[in-house]
N, C-alpha and C positions, 0 to 999 in steps of 0.2 A: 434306886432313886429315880430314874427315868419314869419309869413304872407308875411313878406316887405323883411326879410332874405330870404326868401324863392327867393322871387322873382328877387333879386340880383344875388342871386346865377345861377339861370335860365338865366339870361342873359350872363353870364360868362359860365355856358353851351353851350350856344347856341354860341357864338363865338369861342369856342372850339371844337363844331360839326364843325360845316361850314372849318376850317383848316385841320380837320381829313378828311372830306369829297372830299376837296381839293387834299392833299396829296394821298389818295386814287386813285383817278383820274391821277395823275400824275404816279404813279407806275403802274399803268393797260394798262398805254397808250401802245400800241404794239410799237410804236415807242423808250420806254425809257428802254434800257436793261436793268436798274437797278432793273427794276418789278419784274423779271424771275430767277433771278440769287443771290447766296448769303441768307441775311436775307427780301431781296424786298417782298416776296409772304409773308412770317410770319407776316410782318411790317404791310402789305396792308390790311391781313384779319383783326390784331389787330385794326386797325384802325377803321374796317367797321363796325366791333362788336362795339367799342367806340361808334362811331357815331350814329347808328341806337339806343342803349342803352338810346343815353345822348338827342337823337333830342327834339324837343319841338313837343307835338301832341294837337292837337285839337278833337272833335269829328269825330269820324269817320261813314264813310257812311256804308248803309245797303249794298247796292250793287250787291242788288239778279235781276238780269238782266234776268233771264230763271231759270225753273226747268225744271226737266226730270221726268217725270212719264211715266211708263212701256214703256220703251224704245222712247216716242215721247217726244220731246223739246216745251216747253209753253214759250211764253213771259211775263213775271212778271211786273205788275201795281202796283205801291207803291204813296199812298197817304196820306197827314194829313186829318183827316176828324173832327176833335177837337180840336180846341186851345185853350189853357189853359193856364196860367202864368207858371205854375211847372211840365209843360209836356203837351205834345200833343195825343191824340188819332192817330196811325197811323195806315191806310189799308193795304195786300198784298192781290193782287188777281191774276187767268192767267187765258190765254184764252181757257184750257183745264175743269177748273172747271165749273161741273152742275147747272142748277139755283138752285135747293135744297140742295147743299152742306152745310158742316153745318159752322157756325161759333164760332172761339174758339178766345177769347180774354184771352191773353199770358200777365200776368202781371209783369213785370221786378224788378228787384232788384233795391231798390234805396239805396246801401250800395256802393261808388264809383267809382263805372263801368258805361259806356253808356249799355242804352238800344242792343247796338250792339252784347255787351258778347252772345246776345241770337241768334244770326243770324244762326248761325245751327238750331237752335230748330225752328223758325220762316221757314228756309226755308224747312227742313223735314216736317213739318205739313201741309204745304203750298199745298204738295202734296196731298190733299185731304180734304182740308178746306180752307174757306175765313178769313183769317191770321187779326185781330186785336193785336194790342202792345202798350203797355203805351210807352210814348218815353217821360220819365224823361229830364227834364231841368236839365243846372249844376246851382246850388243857385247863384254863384257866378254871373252870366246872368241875376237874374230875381231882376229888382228893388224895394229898398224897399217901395215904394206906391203900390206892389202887395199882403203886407199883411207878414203871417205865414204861414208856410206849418207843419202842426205836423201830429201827427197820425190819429185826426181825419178828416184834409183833404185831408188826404191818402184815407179813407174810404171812405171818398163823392166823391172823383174822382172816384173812382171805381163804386161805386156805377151810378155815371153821365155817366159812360162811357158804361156799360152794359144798359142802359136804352137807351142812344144813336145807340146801335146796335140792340137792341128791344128782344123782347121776342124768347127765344129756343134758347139761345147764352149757349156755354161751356165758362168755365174758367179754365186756369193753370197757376197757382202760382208759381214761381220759388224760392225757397229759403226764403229769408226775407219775402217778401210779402205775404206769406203763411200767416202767422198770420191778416194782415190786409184783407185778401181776405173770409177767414173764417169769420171773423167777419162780412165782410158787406154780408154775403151768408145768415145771421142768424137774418141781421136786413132787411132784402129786404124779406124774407120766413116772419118775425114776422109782417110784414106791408103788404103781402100777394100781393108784388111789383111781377106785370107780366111777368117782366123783370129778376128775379132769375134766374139764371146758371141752366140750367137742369145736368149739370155736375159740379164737381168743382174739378181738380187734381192739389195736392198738393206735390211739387217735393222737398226735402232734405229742409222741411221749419221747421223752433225751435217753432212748436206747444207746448212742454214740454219740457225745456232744461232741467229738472231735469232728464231727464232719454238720456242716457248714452253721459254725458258732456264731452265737448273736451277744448280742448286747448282753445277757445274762449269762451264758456262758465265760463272756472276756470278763465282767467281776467275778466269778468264782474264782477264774485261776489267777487273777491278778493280786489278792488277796492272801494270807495267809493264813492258816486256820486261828491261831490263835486272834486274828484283827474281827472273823465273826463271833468268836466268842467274847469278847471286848465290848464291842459296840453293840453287837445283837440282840445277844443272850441278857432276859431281864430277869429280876426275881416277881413272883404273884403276889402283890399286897393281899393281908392275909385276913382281909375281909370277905374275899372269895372264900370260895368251899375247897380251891385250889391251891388255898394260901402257901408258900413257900415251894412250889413247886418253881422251877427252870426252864423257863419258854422264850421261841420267839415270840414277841408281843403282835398281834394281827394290826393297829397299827401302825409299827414299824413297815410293817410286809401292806402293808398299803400304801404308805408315802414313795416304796419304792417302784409298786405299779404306775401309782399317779404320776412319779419323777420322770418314767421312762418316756410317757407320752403326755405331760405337762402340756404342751402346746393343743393337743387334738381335747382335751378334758375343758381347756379355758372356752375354746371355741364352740363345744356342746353346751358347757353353763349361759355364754353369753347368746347362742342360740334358743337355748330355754327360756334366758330373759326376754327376747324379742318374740317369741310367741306370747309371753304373758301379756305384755303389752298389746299387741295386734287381735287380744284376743282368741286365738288359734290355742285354746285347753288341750283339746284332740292330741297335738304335736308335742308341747308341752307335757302332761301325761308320759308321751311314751317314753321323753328322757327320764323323769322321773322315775319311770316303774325300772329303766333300764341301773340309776343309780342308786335306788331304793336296795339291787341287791347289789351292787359292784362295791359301794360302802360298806356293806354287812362284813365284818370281817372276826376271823376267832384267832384263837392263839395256837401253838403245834408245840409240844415239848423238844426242848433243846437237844436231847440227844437224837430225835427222829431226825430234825433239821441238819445240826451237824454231821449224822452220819451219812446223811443222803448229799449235803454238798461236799463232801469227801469222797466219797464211795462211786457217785454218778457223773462230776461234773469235774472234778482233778484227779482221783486215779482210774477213771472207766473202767472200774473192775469188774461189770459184766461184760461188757464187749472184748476184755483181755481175759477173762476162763477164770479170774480172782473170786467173785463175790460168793463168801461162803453163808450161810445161814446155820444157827445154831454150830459152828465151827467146824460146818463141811460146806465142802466145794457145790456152788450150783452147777450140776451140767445141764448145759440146754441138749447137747447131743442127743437129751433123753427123751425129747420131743420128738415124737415120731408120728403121732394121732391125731393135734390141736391142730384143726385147721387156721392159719395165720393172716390176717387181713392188716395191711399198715396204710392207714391212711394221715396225709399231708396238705398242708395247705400256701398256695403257693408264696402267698404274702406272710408267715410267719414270723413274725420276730420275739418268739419266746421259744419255738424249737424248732429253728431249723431245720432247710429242706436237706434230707440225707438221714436225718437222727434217726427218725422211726424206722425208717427202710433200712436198718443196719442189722433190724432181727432177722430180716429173713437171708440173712448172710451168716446168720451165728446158728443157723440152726441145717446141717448137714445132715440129719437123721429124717427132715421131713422132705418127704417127695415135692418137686415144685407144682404137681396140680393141688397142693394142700396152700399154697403158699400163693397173696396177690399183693400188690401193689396199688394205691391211687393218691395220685397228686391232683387236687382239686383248686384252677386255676380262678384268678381273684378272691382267692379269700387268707381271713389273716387267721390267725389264733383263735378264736373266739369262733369265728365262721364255719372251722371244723365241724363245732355240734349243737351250733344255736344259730336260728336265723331262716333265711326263704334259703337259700339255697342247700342249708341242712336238710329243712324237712322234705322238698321237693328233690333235690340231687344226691346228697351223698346218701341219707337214712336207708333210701331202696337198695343202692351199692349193699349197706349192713345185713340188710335183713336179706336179700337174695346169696350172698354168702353163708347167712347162719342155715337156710332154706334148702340148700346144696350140699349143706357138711352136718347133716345133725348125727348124732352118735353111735345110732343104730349101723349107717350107713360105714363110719370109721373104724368101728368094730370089725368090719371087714375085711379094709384095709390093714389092719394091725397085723 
């Protein structure tokens, strides 16, 4: 029912953009003095904010057209090269990159963002590696004759997806999928799969939310599971291609990002507005391109969601030696070759500083020069892997790690 409100309400948005949008256009015309003069210019930006706010969005493109490495411009190759029901295998390549560059498959967050949230992080690394990305389906798209998506066929895409870019491949985990990424790092090293990550970095992901829990960690356990299945869990009106399928709605899982930081979101729009006004596009622009994708949002099927705020965030079953896959025990013990990189950021408040750095305590089989550490001070969640201080400070951290531990060299070690 939520589901069907929800989408009512979207349509009465979106006829409400389309007027503001209108009117907008009418007040800008250089023809219409009422633009320039009076309350015209305040009215016009109000409006623009309105509109760009309330539009309807769909996913959005990667749209890395060229990099720039040391000052020469590359034209960028972007393909799917795996199709999958619940996401695609997608390539970046240019025509700057060596045939031995190495390749780093970027695993994305499947917590209601497109794959796109990562486009900084894809296209910094891009500058010096043959760029693979999971590109997450939204549920709502994928029919239900395609089956379940839960945690453990998180793990088997991963797992399918590194075997499909073949042996000496890096892995970085962004976030949520930190935990799904370690685990298949543990069951591909315990099956002595060729295909294991000679690297595996792990960026602001809830390895151990017991240690220093935020704000999203305290509603997990404050909750009971059947209260997210109640309130969360919606059904697909079944005019989608996904129709009856069981998801968190994207959303829902947006109200609760915007809820968290309410106050810094009102103060960015009301910033946007005062550039419109003063003129200042430039500035304007870039909040826009920044909430063009922070809006885009998809849906995740109920049982991936459920099992992951069980599994990660109230029984830490991989940090306690619990979490089985396919109904065996993960052992990390069985990491012995992935070289391990966790990086933190010091301002966090979606994973806490301690979480990530909890793998390289769960992992006893890997020698500590395999094994680093970095806490990267002022910055929050987001700052991890998009931003100046991404591309210029932490990115070189990534890549002189992957640079240092490529597979040949681990093979040795083993």
């Amino acid at each position: 029912m939520l589901y069907s409100l929800y989408e009512i309400q979207q349509a009465w948005r979106s006829s409400a953009t389309a007027m503001a949008s209108v009117t907008v256009e009418w007040l800008n015309n250089p023809k219409n003095p009422m633009g320039s003069v009076g309350f015209g210019p305040s009215l016009s930006s109000a409006l623009e904010v309105f509109a760009h706010a309330a539009e309807p969005r769909g996913k959005p493109a990667f749209g890395i057209g060229t990099v720039e490495v040391d000052g020469k411009t590359h034209e960028v190759t972007e393909d799917d090269v795996l199709f999958r029901p619940f996401g695609n295998l997608k390539r970046f390549t240019h025509t700057g990159l060596p045939k031995d560059a190495p390749k780093l498959l970027i695993v994305a967050p499947m917590s209601g963002h497109y794959a796109t949230l990562l486009r900084g992080t894809v296209e910094r690394m891009l500058h010096g590696a043959e760029v693979y990305i999971t590109d997450w389906a939204d549920a709502k798209m994928v029919p239900l004759t395609a089956g379940r998506f839960d945690l453990d066929e998180y793990i088997d895409y991963i797992v399918e997806f590194l075997e499909h870019i073949g042996p000496g491949a890096h892995m970085m985990a962004v976030c949520q999928p930190s935990v799904p990424a370690f685990a298949a790092t543990a069951i591909m090293a315990e099956q002595g799969n060729p295909c294991r990550p000679a690297t595996l970095t792990m960026m602001g992901g809830p390895i151990d939310t017991r240690e220093g829990p935020t704000e999203v960690n305290e509603m997990a356990v404050s909750r009971p599971m059947h209260w997210f299945k109640q309130y969360l869990i919606q059904t697909v009106p079944m005019h989608y291609p996904g129709g009856g399928r069981q998801v968190y709605p994207g959303f829902l899982q947006l109200s609760g990002f915007m809820s968290m930081n309410l106050s810094n979101h009102m103060m960015s729009q009301y910033g946007m507005f005062k550039h419109l006004v003063a003129g200042d596009g430039e500035s304007a622009d870039a909040t826009k391109t920044f909430y063009d994708e922070y809006l885009s949002v998809c849906d995740m099927t109920a049982e991936f969601y459920l099992q992951t705020v069980n599994a990660v965030f109230k029984e830490y079953l991989l940090p306690r030696g619990l979490l089985t896959h396919r109904g065996k025990k993960v052992d990390l013990d069985k990491i012995t070759d992935t070289a391990i990189l966790c990086v933190e950021g010091e301002r966090d408040d979606i994973s806490g500083v301690g979480q990530t750095k909890a793998a390289l305590k769960l992992t006893p089989g890997l020698s500590d020069e395999l094994k680093k550490y970095h806490l990267h001070p002022g910055v929050g969640h987001y700052g991890i892997f998009n931003g100046s201080k991404w591309r210029a400070q932490i990115a070189p951290i990534v890549e002189t790690w992957m640079a240092d531990h490529p597979r040949a060299r681990l093979k040795a070690v083993a």
